[in-house]
VEXVEXZA-421821 format. One record per residue (C-alpha): residue in one letter; z, y, x negated. Coordinates in pm, whole numbers, plus 50000, padded with zeros to 5 digits. Example, Ala and Ser with C-alpha at 12.3 -4.5 7.8 and 13.67 -1.06 7.14 Angstrom:
REM residues 2
A507804955048770S507144989448633
//
This chain:
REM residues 828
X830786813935883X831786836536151X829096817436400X830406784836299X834006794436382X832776807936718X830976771136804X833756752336707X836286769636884X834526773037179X834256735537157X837566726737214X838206749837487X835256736337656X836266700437640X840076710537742X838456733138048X836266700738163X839026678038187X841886701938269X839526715838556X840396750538409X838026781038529X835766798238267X838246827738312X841376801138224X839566785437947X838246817837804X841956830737778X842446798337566X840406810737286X843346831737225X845236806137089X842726789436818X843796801136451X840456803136202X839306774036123X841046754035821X839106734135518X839956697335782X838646712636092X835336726335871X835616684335745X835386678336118X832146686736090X830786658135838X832586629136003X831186599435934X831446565736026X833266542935775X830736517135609X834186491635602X837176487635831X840206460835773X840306444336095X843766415136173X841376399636437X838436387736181X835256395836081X832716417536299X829436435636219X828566473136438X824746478236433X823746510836575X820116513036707X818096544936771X819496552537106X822946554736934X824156519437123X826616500636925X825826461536870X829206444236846X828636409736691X831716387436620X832786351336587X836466360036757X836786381237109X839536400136952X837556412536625X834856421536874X837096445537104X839116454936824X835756468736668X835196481037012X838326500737006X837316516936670X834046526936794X835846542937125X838546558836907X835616575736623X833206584436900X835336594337192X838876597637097X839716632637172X838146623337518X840586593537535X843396613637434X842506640837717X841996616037961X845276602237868X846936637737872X845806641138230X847226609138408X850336612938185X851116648138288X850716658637972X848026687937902X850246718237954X851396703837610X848216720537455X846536736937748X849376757737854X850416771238200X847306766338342X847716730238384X851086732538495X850006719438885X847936692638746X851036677938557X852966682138868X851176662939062X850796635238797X854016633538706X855256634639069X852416604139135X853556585138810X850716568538751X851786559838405X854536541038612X852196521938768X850226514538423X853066499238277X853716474438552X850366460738526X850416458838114X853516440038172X851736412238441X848746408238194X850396414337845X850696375037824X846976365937987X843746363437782X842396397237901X845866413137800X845466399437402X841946417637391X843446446837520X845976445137244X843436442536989X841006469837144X844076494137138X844726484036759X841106490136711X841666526336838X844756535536614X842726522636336X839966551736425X842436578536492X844386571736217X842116558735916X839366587035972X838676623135997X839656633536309X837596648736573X837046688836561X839166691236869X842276675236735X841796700036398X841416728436567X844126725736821X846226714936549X847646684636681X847536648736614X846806619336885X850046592936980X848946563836912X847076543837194X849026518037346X847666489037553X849086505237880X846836538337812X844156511437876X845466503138241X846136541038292X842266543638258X841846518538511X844136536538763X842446571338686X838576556838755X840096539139048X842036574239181X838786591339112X837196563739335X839696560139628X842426590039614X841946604139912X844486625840186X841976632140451X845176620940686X847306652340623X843756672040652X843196658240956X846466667041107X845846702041008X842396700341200X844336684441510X846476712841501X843816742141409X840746733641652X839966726741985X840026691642070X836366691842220X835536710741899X837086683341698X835506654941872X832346669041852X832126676941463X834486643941312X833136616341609X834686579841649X831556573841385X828246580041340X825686569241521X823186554441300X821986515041245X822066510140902X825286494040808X825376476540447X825506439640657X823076444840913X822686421041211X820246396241286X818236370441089X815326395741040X817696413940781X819756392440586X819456356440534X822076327640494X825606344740515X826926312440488X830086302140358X831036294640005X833936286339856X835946296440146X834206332340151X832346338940491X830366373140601X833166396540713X832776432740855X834326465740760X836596472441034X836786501441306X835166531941045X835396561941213X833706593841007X831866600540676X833786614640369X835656637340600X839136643040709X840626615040935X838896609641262X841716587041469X842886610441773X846326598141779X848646608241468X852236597341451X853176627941339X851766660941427X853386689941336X852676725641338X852636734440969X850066751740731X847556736840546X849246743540190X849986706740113X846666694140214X844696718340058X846636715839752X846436677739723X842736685039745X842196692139435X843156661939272X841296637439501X837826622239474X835156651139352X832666658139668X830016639139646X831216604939466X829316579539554X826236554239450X823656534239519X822926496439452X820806468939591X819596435839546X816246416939654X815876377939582X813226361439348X811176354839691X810146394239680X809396397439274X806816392639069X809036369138808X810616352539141X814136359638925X815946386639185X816336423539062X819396441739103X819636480939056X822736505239029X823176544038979X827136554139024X827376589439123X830236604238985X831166636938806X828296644438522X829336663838212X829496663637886X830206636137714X828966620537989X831606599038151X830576560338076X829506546637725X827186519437649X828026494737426X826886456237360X828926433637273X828146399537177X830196366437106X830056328737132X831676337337463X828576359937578X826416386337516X826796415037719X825236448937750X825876479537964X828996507638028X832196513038027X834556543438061X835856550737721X839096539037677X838616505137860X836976477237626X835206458337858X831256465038014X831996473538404X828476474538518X825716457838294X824066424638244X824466392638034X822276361537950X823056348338249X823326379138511X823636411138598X825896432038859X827176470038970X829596485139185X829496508639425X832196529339618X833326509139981X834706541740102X837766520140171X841456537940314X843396524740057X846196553640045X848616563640314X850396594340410X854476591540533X856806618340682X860456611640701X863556626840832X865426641140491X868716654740500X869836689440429X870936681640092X867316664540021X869426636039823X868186606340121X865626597440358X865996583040653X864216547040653X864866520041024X867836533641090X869516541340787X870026567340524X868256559340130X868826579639866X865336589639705X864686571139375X865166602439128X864096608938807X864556640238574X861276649338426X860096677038199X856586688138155X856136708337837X854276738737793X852416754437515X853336787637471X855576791437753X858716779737907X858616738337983X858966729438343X861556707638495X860966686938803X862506658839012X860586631539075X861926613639416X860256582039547X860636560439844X860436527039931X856556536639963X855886553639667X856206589839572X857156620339740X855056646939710X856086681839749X854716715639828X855996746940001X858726730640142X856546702840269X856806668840173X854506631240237X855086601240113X852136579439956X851026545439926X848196534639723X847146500539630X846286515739213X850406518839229X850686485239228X850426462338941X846576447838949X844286422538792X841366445338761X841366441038380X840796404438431X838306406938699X836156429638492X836066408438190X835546376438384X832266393138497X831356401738150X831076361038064X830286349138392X827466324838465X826446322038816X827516336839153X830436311139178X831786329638855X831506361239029X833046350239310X835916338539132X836286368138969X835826393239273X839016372139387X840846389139126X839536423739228X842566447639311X841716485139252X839326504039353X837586488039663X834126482739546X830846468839710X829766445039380X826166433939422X825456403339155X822366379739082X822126354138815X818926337738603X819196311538863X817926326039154X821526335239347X822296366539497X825926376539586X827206405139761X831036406539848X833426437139899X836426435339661X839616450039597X842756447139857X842346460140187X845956468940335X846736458540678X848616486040907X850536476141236X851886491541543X855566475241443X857706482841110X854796466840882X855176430140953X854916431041372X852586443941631X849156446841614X846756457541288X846166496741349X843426520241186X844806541640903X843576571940941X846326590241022X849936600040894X852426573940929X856276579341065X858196564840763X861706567140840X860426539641184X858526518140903X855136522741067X852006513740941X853696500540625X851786473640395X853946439340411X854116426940031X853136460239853X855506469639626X854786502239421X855186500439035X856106464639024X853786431539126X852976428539480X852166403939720X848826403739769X848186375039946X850836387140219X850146394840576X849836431140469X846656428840311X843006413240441X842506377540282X840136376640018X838426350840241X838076375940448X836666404040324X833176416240381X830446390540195X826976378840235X826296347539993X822806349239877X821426375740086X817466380340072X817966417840013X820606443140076X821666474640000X824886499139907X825006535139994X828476539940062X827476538040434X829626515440666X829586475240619X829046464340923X829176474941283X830856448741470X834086448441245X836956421641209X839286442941020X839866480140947X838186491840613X838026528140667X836896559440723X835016577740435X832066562540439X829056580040375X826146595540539X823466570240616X820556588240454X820386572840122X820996536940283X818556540540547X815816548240273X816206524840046X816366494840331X813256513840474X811376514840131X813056472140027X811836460040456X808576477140400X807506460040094X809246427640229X806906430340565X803946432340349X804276403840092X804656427839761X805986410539497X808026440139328X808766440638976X811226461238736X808996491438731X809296491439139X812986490939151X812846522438901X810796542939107X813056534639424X815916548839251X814316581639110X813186583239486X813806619439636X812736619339988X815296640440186X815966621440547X817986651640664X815006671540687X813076639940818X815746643841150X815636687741130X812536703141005X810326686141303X812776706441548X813146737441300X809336739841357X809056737441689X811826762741733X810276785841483X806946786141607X808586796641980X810116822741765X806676838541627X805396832441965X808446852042133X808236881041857X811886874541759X811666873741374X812106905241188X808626896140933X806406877841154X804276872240815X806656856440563X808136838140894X805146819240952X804136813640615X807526796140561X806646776240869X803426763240728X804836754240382X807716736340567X804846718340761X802576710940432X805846695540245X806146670540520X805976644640631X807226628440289X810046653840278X810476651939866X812836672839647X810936673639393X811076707939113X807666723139189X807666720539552X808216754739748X808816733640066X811876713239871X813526750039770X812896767240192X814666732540302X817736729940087X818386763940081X817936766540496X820306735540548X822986754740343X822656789040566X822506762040917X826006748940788X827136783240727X825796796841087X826876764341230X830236758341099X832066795540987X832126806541338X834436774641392X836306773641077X837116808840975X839186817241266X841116786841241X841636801540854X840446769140683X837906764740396X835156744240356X837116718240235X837316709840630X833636708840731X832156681040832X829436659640676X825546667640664X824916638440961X826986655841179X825366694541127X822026677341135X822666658241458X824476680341711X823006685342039X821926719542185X825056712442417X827666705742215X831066720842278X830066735141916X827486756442046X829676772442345X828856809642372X826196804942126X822806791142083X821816764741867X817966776841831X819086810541743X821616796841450X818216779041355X816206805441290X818596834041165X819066807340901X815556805240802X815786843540776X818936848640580X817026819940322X813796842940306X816016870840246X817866853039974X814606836539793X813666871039793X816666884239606X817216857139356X813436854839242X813066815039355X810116802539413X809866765239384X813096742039399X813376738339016X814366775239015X817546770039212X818176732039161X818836728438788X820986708638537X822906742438470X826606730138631X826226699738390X828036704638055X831536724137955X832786748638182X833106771037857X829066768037875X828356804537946X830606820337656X829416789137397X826116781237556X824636754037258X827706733137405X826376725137691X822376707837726X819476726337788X819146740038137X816236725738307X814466721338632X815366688038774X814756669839110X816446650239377X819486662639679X822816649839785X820746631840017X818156618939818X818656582339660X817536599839302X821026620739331X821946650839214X824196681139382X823706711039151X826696729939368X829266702639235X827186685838926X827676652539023X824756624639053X823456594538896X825586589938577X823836559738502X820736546138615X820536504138528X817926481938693X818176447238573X816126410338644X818746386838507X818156366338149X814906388538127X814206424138154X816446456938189X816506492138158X818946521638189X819736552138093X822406582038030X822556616638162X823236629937772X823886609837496X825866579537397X828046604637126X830616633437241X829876645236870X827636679736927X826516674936575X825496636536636X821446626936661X823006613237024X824386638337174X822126643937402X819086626937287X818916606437646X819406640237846X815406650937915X814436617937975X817286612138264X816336643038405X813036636638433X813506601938537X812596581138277X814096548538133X814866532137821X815196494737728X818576477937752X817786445737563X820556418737468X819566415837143X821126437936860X819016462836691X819586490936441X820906494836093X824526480136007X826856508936051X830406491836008X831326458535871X835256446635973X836816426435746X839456397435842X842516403535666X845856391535730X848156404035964
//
């Protein structure tokens, strides 16, 4: 008994830890506040799924098959999603209610004071705000009554069974979902995808480092030739027009997931880095990203074209997406979605399939404004404003509740901190038609559906790669692309974004946007979907997050990523091109469990040579274990993998951590900011023995002492192959190490934040789903864990050992498994 109380307490605070971002310490205090369990939490435990369920949408059938996938079969769309919502709601509804609790501003409620700056800044961002303007635009549409009845299928979970062992042993009950909870999802996946201040970080750097210093580690861009539209015909064929859509390019980019890089902010300031660290931890996690491509049928075996996707996002337990297939005279469709929205986001159908991966767009800007003393108005083209204000209080388990003022502006919100304040715009405040876009996909046909549908495309900026049965390929960049100008928002000319903006002049503004109501997207302040970066049947391409083009026509951004992972897989997709192999499925699997590192492709050739002059110069302390690292280095190239047994994978990615270090401390320290501010991998990688960085110093010397201080640490932490340091131990509850059965088995596992196979063990996040599809034929995916967030389900992490190893499972469009739940039309 006393065991079972320990697991099941230990559950809770583990799943209110992960989403809260609580530390172990926080979340260990928690347990604190867990009474023993009652006779309905120990109930919790047996929760099964109902064999019958009134539904007033019609009849529907739930098969699940032996990978626990749902098969949603239904004569009526809205008995399908309202089945859909009762499968969410029974297998993932104290995730939904958490996730919920978060953009609401609302886990203090049962957390406590820990969350207390989390709800602050959600409150103060009012995302909830935002979600109710865009229920309100699509309450009336098609997409809006399936909502409706997916949200009705959730109540029906929460409320007509056992509820999860979370909800018993906090001892509180769920509200009930509403369809704007549904759009709050959206804008939370989107935030996770494009929240970003790397403006007010940048003005900090401006105002921290030397300005040769700063040029040298955050340059104009980087200097690499592998955009996502590359030129000339060799590369990509027929960017053509259709339907008004032409090839466009990404726009002056200027940096790689780093602060901003534009030299010129409107407003510099001296101040400390408080707000901009602080808003740090509630943008994008380091390291989101993915990886897509798409080859035509004139390079496969079938001749149908292939496309592949792996989103890398946070992984953890239950794993963020859930697969689900649903299937009615409309289409069948198979593939994920974040609980909490009904519809598949990246999967296949009859006719097609099609993923998403992150543009890196700057979709969010930064304001200052003169305030007066009173901090009532702000000053905005000559005239005072009074701040939109709004009483709000956030309340607090066992302690005191917390009143704040919300103020906006004519922008958005106004964040505070320390007696600093910026105003933000971001395109997710707005109401959007992503709801519509996504389930437009789900029954498209052909590429001219998915065109029509990227039109519709507001939040988050994604690169969607999309082939049908047919033969057509489709790549297009969607979502709205603001337009900044040198004038008050509707004059001058268009201006890069990276930087923060003088509100009280109007600068930069976005002509049309209008936070928390519908804007006007086809105004002058946003990039015409006609626009925006497309290539219409391309032979083969591929997304890495790296920059769209080179020659740009309008400003995307700045956070684009390094170019490794897009240079390999065009290497890997031209090289099997140039010799006539006709790929199929299982080749397009093996690309994206690939785990060649090209950082040490462009460093261990020079960390050799440098080494060996070392030896030769007697300038190592252990001349011995020196030169045998040299010659395993040597031996694990030149294919470079990161693979678990290799000794050469572990000396590699441990010596590029200790070369950032050496590199980048020296700078950073004395300028008293974190690694927060560093610079990307390209950059450390690529510096020249002169750089400005290296003043005073000596870049072969960093070098080796860095090979030295790894020996020294292998040494002490009993590694010996990579598998030893890089395993699948961050993945799971943050509670892991005081309830370890929580979490999945620790194991060695491959692949770098460089590698296209993905992983970063130092911030657990990587390929949280792997799909490779060949429209109307075959597919295959899989989950990092399990389709159920029930610890005592067959599925809880039942997919785990095979993702990890790189392994696949089926994803067929046909339903399989015994009938679980039959919904039965009644009237409403």
């Amino acid at each position: 008994m006393n065991e079972g109380m320990t697991r099941r307490g230990a559950l809770a605070v583990a799943v209110l830890a992960g989403v809260a971002g609580l530390s172990l310490s926080s979340a260990g205090d928690l347990l604190e506040q867990f009474a023993p369990l009652s006779g309905s939490a120990w109930n919790a435990a047996d929760r099964e799924r109902p064999e019958r369920v009134e539904s007033p949408y019609g009849d529907a059938t739930v098969r699940i098959d032996d990978e626990g996938v749902p098969h949603v079969e239904a004569n009526d769309e809205r008995a399908a999603y309202f089945a859909v919502g009762h499968l969410h709601g029974f297998d993932r509804g104290f995730q939904l209610d958490l996730q919920r609790r978060q953009m609401r501003g609302e886990l203090s409620a049962v957390v406590g004071e820990a969350t207390l700056e989390s709800d602050e800044f959600h409150v103060r961002m009012d995302f909830a705000g935002a979600a109710e303007a865009t229920w309100n635009a699509l309450e009336e549409t098609h997409a809006g009554s399936l909502i409706e009845a997916y949200a009705d299928g959730v109540n029906a979970a929460l409320e007509g069974t056992t509820l999860p062992l979370e909800f018993e042993l906090l001892e509180f009950e769920p509200d009930p979902w509403v369809p704007a909870d549904t759009l709050l999802m959206e804008k939370q996946i989107a935030w996770t995808l494009t929240g970003n201040f790397s403006a007010l970080r940048r003005r900090v750097l401006e105002n921290r480092l030397d300005p040769a210093i700063l040029e040298a580690l955050f340059p104009e861009r980087m200097d690499h030739d592998t955009p996502v539209l590359r030129t000339g015909p060799e590369h990509v064929d027929d960017l053509g027009e259709l339907r008004g859509v032409r090839t466009g390019e990404d726009g002056p980019d200027a940096g790689d997931d780093e602060p901003g890089t534009d030299r010129t902010a409107d407003a510099r300031d001296s101040s400390t880095p408080s707000l901009a660290t602080w808003l740090s931890r509630f943008e994008s996690p380091p390291g989101v990203g993915s990886n897509s491509w798409l080859v035509s049928g004139e390079h496969t075996e079938s001749g149908t074209p292939v496309v592949a996707n792996d989103p890398h996002l946070q992984l953890m337990t239950p794993p963020l997406w859930y697969e689900q297939h649903v299937e009615t005279p409309e289409a069948s469709v198979r593939g994920v979605t974040f609980p909490g929205v009904p519809f598949v986001i990246i999967g296949a159908n009859e006719a097609a399939g099609w993923g998403f991966t992150n543009v890196g767009a700057d979709v969010l800007d930064c304001y200052t404004y003169e305030i007066d003393d009173e901090n009532e108005r702000y000053r905005y083209r000559g005239e005072w404003r009074e701040f939109e204000t709004e009483e709000r209080e956030i309340a607090v388990s066992g302690g005191e509740n917390r009143s704040i003022t919300v103020r906006k502006t004519v922008h958005g919100p106004l964040l505070e901190r320390e007696g600093e304040t910026v105003g933000v715009a971001w395109t997710g405040l707005s109401a959007t038609r992503t709801t519509e876009a996504v389930y437009d996909l789900t029954v498209s046909e052909g590429v001219d559906d998915a065109l029509e549908a990227a039109s519709r495309f507001d939040v988050p900026t994604q690169n969607l790669v999309y082939a049908d049965a047919d033969g057509r390929t489709l790549y297009v960049a969607v979502g709205q692309l603001p337009i900044r100008r040198e004038g008050d928002g509707s004059s001058g000319e268009p201006i890069a974004g990276n930087r923060v903006f003088d509100g009280s002049a109007g600068k930069g503004e976005w002509e049309g946007y209008e936070p928390y109501d519908v804007s006007d997207w086809e105004a002058d302040g946003f990039v015409p979907f006609e626009e925006q970066p497309a290539a219409i049947d391309p032979d083969l391409l591929a997304t890495a997050n790296q920059r769209t083009a080179d020659d740009p026509e309008h400003y995307l951004g700045t956070a684009f990523a390094m170019p490794y992972r897009g240079r390999r897989i065009y290497d890997v997709l031209d090289a099997a091109a140039d010799e006539g192999l006709a790929t199929d499925v299982a080749y397009h699997r093996d690309l994206q469990t690939d785990r060649r590192d090209e950082r040490a492709v462009d460093t261990v050739p020079d960390l050799l040579d440098i080494g060996t002059a070392a030896l030769e110069d007697g300038t190592v302390d252990d001349l011995n274990q020196f030169e045998d690292a040299l010659e395993t280095l040597e031996d694990w190239g030149p294919e470079y993998e990161m693979v678990r047994d290799s000794r050469g994978a572990l000396l590699f990615a441990r010596w590029f951590e200790h070369l950032r270090e050496g590199v980048l401390e020296p700078i950073f320290d004395p300028a008293d900011l974190g690694s927060e501010y560093y610079p990307n991998d390209w950059i450390v990688a690529t510096l020249p023995a002169e750089s400005p960085v290296f003043e005073g110093r000596s870049r072969e010397v960093i070098l080796v002492e860095a090979l030295e201080t790894t020996l020294e640490e292998l040494e002490a932490e009993g590694w010996d192959t990579y598998g030893d340091w890089n395993t699948t131990g961050p993945i799971g509850h943050p509670f892991g190490s005081e309830a370890p059965f929580l979490s999945y088995d620790e194991r060695p596992t491959d692949g770098s934040r460089a590698t296209v196979d993905n992983y970063r063990v130092e911030s657990a996040v990587g390929a949280s789903w792997r799909m490779v599809v060949e429209p109307g034929d075959e597919a295959w995916a899989i989950l990092p864990g399990g389709n159920s967030g029930d610890y005592f389900s067959a599925h809880y992490d039942d997919q785990f050992g095979r993702w990890a190893d790189g392994e696949y499972k089926p994803m067929d469009l046909e339903a399989a498994g015994e009938t679980a739940t039959r919904f039965e039309g009644v009237e409403r």
